[in-house]
C-alpha positions in Angstrom: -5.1 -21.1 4.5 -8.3 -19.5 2.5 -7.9 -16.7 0.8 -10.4 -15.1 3.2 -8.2 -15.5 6.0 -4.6 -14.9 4.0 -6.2 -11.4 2.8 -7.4 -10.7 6.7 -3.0 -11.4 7.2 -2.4 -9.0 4.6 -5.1 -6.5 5.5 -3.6 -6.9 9.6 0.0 -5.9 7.1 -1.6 -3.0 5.7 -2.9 -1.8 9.3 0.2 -2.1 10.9 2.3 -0.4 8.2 -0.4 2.4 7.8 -0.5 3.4 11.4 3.5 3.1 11.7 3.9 5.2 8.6 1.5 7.7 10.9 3.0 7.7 13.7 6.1 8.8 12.4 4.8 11.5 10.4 2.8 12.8 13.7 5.6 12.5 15.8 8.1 13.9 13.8 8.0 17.0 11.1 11.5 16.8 10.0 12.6 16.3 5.8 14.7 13.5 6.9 11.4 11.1 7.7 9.4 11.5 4.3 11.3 8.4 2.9 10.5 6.2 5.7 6.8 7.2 5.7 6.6 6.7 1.9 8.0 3.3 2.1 5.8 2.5 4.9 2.8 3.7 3.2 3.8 1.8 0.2 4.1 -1.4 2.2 0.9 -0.5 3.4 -0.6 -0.3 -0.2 0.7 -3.5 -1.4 -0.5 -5.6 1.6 -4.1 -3.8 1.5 -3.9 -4.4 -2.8 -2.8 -7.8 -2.2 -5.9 -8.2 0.1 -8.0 -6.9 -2.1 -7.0 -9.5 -4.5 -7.1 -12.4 -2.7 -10.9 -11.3 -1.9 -11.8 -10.6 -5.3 -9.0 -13.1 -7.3 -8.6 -15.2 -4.8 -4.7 -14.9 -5.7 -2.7 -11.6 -5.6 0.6 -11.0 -7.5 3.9 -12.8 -6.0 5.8 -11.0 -8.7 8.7 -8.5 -8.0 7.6 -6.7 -11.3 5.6 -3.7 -9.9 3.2 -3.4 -13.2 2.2 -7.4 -12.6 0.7 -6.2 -9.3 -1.1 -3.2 -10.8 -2.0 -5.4 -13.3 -3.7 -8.0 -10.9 -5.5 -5.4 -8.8 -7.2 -4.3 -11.8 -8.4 -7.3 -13.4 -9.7 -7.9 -9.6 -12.1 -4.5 -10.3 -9.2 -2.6 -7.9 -7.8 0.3 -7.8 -5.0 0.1 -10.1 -4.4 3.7 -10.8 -3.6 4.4 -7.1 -1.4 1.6 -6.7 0.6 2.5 -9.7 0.8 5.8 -8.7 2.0 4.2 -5.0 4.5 2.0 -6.4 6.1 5.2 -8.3 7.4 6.5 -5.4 9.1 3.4 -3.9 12.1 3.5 -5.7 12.7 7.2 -5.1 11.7 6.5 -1.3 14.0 3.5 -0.7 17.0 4.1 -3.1 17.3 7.3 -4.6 20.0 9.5 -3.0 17.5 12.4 -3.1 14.3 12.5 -0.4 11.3 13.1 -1.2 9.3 15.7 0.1 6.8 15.7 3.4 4.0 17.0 0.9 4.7 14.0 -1.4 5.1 11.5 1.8 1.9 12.5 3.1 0.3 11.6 -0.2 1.5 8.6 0.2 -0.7 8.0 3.0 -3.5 9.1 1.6 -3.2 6.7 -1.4 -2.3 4.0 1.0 -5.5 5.1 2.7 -7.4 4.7 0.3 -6.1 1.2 -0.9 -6.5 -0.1 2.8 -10.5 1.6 2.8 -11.2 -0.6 -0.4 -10.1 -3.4 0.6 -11.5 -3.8 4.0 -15.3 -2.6 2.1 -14.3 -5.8 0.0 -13.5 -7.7 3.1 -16.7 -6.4 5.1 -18.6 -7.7 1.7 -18.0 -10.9 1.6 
């Protein structure tokens, strides 16, 4: 595979994850749902940050260390400071005995939002 076509796979990832993570939050207004729309919206900022990547890098970070993949997506001219603030939240999401908030999940999707808008522009660039 090209990197062309493994970021279209990621950014296909990002899409998917995005619209789940809204459809949820559409469909239902209860507390109990802001974790699963922040981890979906997270998952939707990595894959549309690792497609970024593979556009501009033509590599994205394969480590588990979140600050290796905010450290990719900004030597790639990305976004880093909205990934970082992304990744933040996925351990409170996925394993903190705590929820977070609806206002906090929904800002979640706007940062994954904005991660997915980049890297399609970067997609439709090249």
């Amino acid at each position: 595979m090209t990197g062309r076509t493994d970021a279209n796979a990621r950014l296909e990832d990002a899409r998917l994850f995005l619209e789940a993570a809204q459809t949820i939050d559409t469909l239902n207004d209860a507390d109990s749902y802001a974790d699963v729309i922040a981890t979906l919206a997270v998952h939707a900022g990595i894959a549309a940050s690792d497609a970024f990547c593979l556009l501009a890098l033509g590599q994205h970070s394969k480590s588990e260390n979140h600050a290796d993949a905010v450290n990719v997506l900004k030597k790639g001219g990305g976004d880093s400071a909205t990934l970082s603030r992304l990744l933040g939240e996925k351990t409170k999401a996925g394993y903190n005995v705590e929820s977070l908030t609806r206002a906090k999940s929904t800002k979640c999707i706007e940062w994954a939002k904005k991660l997915l808008a980049a890297a399609e522009e970067k997609y439709a660039q090249q």
